[in-house]
C-alpha positions in Angstrom: -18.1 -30.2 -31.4 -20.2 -26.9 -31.4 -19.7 -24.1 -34.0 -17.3 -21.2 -32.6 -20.5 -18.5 -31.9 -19.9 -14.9 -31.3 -21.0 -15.7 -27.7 -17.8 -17.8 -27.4 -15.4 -14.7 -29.1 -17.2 -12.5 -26.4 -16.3 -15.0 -23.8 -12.8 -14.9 -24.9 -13.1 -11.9 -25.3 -14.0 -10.9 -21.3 -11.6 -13.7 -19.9 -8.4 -11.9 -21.7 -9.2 -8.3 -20.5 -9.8 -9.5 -16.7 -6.5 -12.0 -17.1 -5.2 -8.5 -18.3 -6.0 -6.0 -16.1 -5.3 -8.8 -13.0 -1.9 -8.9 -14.4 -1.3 -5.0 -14.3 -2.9 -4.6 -10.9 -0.5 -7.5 -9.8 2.4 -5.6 -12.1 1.9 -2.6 -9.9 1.6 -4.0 -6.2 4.6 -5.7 -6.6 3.3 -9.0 -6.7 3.7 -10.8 -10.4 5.1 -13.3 -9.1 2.3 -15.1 -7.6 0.2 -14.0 -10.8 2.8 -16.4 -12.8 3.2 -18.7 -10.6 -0.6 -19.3 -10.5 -1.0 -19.3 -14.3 1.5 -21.5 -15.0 0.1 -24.3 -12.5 -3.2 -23.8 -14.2 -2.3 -24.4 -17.6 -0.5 -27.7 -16.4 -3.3 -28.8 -14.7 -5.3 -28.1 -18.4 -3.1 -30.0 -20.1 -2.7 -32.6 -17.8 -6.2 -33.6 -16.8 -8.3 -31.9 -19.8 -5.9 -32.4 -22.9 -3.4 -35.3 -22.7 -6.4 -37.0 -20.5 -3.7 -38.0 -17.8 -6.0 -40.0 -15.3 -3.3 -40.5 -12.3 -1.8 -36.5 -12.4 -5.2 -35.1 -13.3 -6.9 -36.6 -10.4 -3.7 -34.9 -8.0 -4.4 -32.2 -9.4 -8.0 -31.9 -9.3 -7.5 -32.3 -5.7 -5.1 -29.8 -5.1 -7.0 -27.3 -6.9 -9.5 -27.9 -5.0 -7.8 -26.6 -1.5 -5.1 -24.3 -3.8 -6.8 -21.6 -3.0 -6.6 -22.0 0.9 -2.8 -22.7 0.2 -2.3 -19.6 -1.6 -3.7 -17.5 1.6 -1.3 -19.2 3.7 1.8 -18.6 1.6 1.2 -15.7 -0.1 -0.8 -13.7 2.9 1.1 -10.2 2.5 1.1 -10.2 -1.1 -2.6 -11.4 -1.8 -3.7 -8.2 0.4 -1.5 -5.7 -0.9 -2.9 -7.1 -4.4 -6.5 -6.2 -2.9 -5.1 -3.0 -1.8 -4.6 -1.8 -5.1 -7.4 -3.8 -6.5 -10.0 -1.5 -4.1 -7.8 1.9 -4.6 -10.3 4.3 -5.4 -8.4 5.5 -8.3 -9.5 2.9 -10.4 -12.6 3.4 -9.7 -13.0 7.4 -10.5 -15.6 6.7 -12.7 -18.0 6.4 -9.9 -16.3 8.8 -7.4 -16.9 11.3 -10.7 -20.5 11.1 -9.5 -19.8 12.3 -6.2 -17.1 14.9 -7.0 -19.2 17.8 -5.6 -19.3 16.2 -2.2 -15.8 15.3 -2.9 -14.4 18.8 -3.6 -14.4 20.2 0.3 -12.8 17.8 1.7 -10.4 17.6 -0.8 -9.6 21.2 -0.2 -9.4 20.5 3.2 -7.0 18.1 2.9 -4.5 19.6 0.8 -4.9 22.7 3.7 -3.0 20.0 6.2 0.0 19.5 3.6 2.3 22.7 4.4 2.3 21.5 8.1 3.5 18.3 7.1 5.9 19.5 5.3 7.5 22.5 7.2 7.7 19.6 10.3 9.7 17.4 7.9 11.7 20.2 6.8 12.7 21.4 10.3 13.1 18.1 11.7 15.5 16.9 8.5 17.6 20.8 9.1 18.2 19.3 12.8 18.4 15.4 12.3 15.5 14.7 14.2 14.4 11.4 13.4 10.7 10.8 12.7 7.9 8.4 11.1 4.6 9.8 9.8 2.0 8.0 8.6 -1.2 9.1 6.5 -4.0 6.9 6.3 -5.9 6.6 2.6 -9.2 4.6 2.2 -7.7 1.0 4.9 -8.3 2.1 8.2 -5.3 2.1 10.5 -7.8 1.9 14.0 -6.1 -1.0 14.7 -2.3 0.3 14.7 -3.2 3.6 16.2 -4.3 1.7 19.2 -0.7 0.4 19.9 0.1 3.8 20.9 -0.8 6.7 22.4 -4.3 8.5 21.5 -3.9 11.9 20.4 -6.4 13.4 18.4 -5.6 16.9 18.3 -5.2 19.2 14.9 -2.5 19.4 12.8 0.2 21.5 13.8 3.4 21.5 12.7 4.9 22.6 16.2 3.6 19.8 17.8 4.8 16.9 15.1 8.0 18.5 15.4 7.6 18.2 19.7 6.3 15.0 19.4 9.5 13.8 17.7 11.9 15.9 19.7 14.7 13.4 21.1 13.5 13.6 24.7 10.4 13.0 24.0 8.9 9.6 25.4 6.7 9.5 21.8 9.8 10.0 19.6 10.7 6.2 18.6 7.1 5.4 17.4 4.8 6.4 14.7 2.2 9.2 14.0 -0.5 8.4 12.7 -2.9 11.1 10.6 -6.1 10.1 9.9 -9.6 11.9 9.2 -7.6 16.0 9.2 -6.5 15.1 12.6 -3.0 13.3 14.3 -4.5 10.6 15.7 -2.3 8.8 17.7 1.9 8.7 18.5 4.4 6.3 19.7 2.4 3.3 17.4 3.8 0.3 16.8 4.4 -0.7 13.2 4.8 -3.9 11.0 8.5 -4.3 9.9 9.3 -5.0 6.5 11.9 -7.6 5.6 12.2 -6.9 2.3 16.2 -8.0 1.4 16.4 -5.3 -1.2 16.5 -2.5 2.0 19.8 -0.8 2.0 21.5 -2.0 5.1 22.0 1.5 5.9 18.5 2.4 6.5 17.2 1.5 10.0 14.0 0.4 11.5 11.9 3.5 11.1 12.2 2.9 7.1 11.6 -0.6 7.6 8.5 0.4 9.5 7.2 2.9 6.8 7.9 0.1 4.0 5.8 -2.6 5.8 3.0 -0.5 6.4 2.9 0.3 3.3 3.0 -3.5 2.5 0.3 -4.2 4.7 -1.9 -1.1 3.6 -2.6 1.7 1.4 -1.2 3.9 3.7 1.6 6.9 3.2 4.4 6.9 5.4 7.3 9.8 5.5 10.2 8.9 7.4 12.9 11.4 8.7 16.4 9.9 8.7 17.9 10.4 12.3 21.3 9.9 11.0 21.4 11.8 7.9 18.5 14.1 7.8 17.2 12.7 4.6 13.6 12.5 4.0 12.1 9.2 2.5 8.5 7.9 1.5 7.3 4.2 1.5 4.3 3.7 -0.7 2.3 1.1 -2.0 5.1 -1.0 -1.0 7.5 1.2 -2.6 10.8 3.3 -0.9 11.5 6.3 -2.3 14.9 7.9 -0.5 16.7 11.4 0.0 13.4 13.5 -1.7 13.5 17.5 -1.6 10.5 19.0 0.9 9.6 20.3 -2.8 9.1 16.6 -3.6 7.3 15.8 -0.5 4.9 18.3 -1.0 4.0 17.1 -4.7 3.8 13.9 -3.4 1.8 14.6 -0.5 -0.9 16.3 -3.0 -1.2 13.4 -5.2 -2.7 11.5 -2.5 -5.9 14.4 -2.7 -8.8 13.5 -5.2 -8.3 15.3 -9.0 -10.2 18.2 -9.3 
């Protein structure tokens, strides 16, 4: 057997921090369980076939680890790409968007310029129980979902989110869809979430909001039709009944840091 080297600690050394920083990233997009699951089938197949030398369960093994990871797409589809959501948010990787930060700064300004707007149509919309679903594209493009509606592409304005929704209007059961400074597209059709931890209560619009939010990096407000109450779905989380106060915080966290 070879001497333990300082190549071998550095080895080690590498494989804990990545098994370490996969299980936070996992941690965070809500999808541990797969992380587990996965370890824990590794390490019986190490002990199995490398360890205890078990000829018969090693050689099943072998074989299903060698189409376990086509198996894992299949079953765990939604949570494998939220996991690569997070894994390719840009946030993690400020260290390089540091080097860009000049180029970075107008649009960033820009952005947080379309926030009031967003707001002040959420607020009106909640004083009057209009019902409404907004959603804000981050760094997955949401081409595909603003196709299933109508195209738009007109500045934001918070008069016309706030017509857009209005009850009569043939655009105000689907989604918005901001993208690029600009709405984009209305009346789009959304994945649904069916996530058993929902509250009952809470219809399809915050169903839609939470599976987009599943399926992308994307911000979705929703405006309760019923109650009035404003709620966010990101990164697979619902957050319910927030202040237009809170909105607006959380609408300028999704900006690059100055």
């Amino acid at each position: 057997m070879p001497p333990f080297s300082i190549k071998d600690a550095f080895d080690i050394a590498i494989a804990a921090l990545l098994l370490f920083y996969l299980y936070r990233i996992m941690k965070e997009s809500g999808t541990l369980n797969v992380f587990f699951g996965v370890l824990a089938f590794i390490m019986v197949w190490v002990v199995a076939s490398q360890i205890l030398e078990m000829k018969l369960i090693g050689t099943v093994l072998d074989k299903f680890m060698s189409i376990g990871l086509l198996i894992l797409v299949i079953l765990f589809l939604d949570q494998i790409k939220r996991f690569l959501v997070e894994l390719g948010d840009h946030k993690r990787w400020r260290f390089l968007s540091n080097l860009f930060r000049h180029a970075k700064e107008s649009d960033a300004s820009r952005a947080r310029r379309h926030i009031l707007p967003i707001v002040y149509a959420c607020m009106n919309m909640s004083k009057t129980k209009t019902g409404a679903l907004i959603v804000i594209e981050q760094e997955l493009s949401l081409e595909n979902y603003e196709k299933s509606g109508d195209i738009i592409d007109a500045n934001i304005n918070a008069r016309l989110i706030e017509n857009i929704f209005f009850k009569n209007s043939p655009l105000h059961d689907g989604a918005m869809i901001i993208a690029h400074d600009r709405i984009k597209s209305a009346g789009c059709i959304l994945p649904v979430s069916h996530d058993r931890n929902v509250p009952r209560a809470l219809g399809l619009r915050h169903r839609s909001a939470l599976g987009i939010s599943q399926a992308t990096d994307a911000f979705a407000i929703v405006v309760s039709e019923e109650t009035g109450n404003i709620s966010v779905a990101y990164r697979g989380v619902l957050s319910t009944r927030l202040s237009t106060t809170e909105l607006e915080r959380r609408l300028s966290q999704l900006t690059p840091d100055e």
